[in-house]
N, C-alpha and C positions, 0 to 999 in steps of 0.2 A: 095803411091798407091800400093796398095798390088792384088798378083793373086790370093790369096784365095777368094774363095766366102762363103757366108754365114754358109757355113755346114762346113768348115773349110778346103773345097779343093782343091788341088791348079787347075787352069785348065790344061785339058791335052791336047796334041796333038796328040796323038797315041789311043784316044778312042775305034776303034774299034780291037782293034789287041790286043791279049789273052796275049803276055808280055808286054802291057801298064803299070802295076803295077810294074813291076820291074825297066823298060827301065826309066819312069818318077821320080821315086823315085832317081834312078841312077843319074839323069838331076838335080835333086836338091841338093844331098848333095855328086853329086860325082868330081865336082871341088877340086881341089888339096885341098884349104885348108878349106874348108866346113866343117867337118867331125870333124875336130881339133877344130875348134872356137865351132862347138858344144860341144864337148869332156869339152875341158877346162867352158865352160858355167854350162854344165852341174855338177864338178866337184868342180866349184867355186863360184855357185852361179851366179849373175849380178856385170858385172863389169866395171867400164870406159874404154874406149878407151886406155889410156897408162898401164893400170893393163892388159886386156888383151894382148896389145903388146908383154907386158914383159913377158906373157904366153908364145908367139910365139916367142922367139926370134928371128929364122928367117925369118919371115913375114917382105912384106916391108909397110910401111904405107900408100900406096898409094892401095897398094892389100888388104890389112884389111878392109880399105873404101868400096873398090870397093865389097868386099866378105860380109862384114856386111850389105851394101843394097841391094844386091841381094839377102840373109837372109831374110833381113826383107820385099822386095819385094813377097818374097812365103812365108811368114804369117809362118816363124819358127821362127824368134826372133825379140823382140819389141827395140825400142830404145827412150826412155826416158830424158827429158830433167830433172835435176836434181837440176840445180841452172843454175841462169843468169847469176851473177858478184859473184865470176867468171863463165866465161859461163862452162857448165860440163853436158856431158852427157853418160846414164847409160843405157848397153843391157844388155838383158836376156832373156832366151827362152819362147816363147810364148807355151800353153797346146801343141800344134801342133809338137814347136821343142824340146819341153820335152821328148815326146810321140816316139823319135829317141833312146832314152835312150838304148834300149835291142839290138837295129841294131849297135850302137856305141860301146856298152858293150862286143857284137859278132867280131866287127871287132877289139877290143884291144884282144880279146883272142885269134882270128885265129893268129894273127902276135903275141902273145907270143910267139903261140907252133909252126909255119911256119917260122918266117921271120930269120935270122940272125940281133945279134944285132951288 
């Protein structure tokens, strides 16, 4: 069950108030590791469940779950059943969590030149 609606929106809660755009945007991909499973999506293509793990190493499997259906809850990434036996299934960013690309892009470059590595 996804909150996009047909225009590919997600719904908002803050409609009327002028930093709705930011504050909502923030609410979808500003969870700790939202941003990453984009990143790595973005970077790698669609990938199973343990391919991405092994993207995160420190992701625990239980937060992967919980962060890839919240994902897919706000219509940024699809999850695709790939085979049955064995059972196997495959995410990758929907137009919507594509369309994060230059916000993701933006925030690997601030933490180049800002962060201590």
């Amino acid at each position: 069950m996804s909150n996009a609606n047909q225009d590919g929106c997600v719904a908002s809660w803050c409609a009327d108030d002028d930093w709705c755009t930011v504050t909502c945007t923030a609410h979808l991909i500003g969870k700790k590791w939202h941003p990453v499973i984009v990143h790595r999506l973005l970077e790698h293509g669609p990938l199973g469940f343990n391919a991405l793990k092994s993207e995160i190493d420190e992701i625990s499997s239980t937060v992967l779950s919980s962060s890839l259906e919240d994902l897919e809850d706000n219509g940024l990434v699809n999850r695709a059943i790939v085979s049955e036996k064995p059972f196997r299934v495959e995410y990758s960013l929907t137009e919507q969590g594509a369309s994060l690309e230059p916000i993701i892009d933006a925030m690997d470059e601030w933490g180049e030149r800002y962060l201590d590595s």
